[in-house]
Phi, psi and omega in degrees: 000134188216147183222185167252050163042062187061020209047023170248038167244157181242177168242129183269038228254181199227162179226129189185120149346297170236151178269003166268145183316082245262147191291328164245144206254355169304323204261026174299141169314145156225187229266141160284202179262157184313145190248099195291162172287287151142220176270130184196176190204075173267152188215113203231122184251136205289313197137223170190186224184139179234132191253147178282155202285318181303006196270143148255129166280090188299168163262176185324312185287342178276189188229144125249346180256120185302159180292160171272156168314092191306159196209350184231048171275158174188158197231103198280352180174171200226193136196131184303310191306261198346316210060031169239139185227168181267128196239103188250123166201195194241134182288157184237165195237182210305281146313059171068282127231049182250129160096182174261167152288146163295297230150123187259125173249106181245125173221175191201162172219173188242030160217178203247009174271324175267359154275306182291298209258337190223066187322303187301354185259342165299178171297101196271149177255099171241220212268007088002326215250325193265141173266343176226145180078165187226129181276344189242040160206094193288151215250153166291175213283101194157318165309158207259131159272120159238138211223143191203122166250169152265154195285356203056349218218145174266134155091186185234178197079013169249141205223130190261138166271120196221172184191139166250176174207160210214126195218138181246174175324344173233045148074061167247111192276113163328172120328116197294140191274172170325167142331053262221090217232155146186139196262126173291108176239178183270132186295142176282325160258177212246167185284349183255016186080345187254193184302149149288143184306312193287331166303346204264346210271312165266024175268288197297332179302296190307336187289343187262356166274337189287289244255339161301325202284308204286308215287315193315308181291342179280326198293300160003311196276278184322289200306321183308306178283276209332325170307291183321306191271011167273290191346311189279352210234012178231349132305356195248289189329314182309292196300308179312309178295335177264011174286309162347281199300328197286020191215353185270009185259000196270358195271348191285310172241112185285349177288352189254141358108102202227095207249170192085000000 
């Protein structure tokens, strides 16, 4: 059924002669100005259709339709003291995004081929496994998710892979979601404000390295004029012991001029 909308509907139309292109490109047609329609009511009937008696109708009860894909995970911060890291996304519903989900199978590895290429073969993650959130009671489709998983892992540079998926009651499974990564490393400061041990540990080095350096340069310094001044003092000796000789021949000779 189509009407004109109260008179606002129009006509766009183009003006040209021929429906072929013209050999001068000046006169190509263009769109006139909107034409109004006027008042009108047309009614058009799609026909009809007979379903084969073999088609099965579900019922009111079956599911056929999967949760939508999550798409937006992402793992926004970590901690080290804890071994824990964070997990964020947006909930998806029963029925693509309508309704809740039934429950999230979420899962991670620490290498990204087998997450990206063999979802099942990862490490599946459960409500055991988390310090915040519940995988089998999902927020409605729309809700912001967050999750603290533990990292499992000791020491740092190891980097979680992480990916979800979304399941409604009748175990009709979403799309596996995006990527999600993050490396536990240790925070530079510590929560009371003060230092980390390794850090207090590479403080005091460069500071005991800066100052090996000033005492090397100082000794360096020191020994250098001590050179210059032997030096200067064993010119001096010299030059005092030949003054003697140069001035005791002048009694010899009366033409010289006997100075000092």
């Amino acid at each position: 059924m189509a009407n004109d909308k109260d008179g606002m509907a129009v006509v766009i139309g183009a003006f040209a002669n021929s429906a072929a292109m013209p050999a001068d490109y000046s006169i190509i047609p263009e769109k006139g100005d909107p034409e109004p329609v006027g008042d009108f009511d047309r009614i058009a009937s799609g026909g009809s259709f007979q379903v084969d008696n073999d088609v099965e109708i579900p019922s009111e009860d079956d599911d056929f339709y999967p949760p939508s894909r999550i798409v937006d995970l992402e793992s926004p911060s970590s901690d080290y003291e804890n071994q824990t890291i964070t997990l964020e996304w947006t909930a998806v519903g029963d029925d693509f995004d309508q309704g809740i989900a039934n429950h999230y199978d979420l899962r991670y590895s620490t290498s990204f081929e087998e997450i990206f290429s063999a979802f099942e073969n990862a490490t599946v993650i459960t409500n055991d496994d988390l310090v915040l959130g519940n995988l089998t009671s999902p927020l409605p489709a729309g809700s912001l998710e967050t999750y603290v998983v533990l990292a499992n892992t000791s020491g740092t540079g190891m980097t979680h892979f992480f990916a979800v998926r979304a399941v409604d009651a009748a175990s009709n499974e979403g799309a596996v979601s995006n990527i999600a990564q993050n490396t536990v490393v240790p925070t530079p400061i510590t929560d009371d404000g003060g230092f980390a041990g390794w850090e207090i540990f590479l403080i005091c080095s460069v500071v005991v390295a800066v100052i090996a350096i000033i005492l090397a340069v100082s000794v360096l310094i020191l020994v250098k004029r001590r050179s210059k001044k032997n030096e200067k003092a064993d010119i001096e000796e010299t030059r005092v012991e030949a003054e003697p000789n140069q001035t005791t021949h002048s009694h010899n000779n009366p033409g010289y001029i006997l100075e000092g």
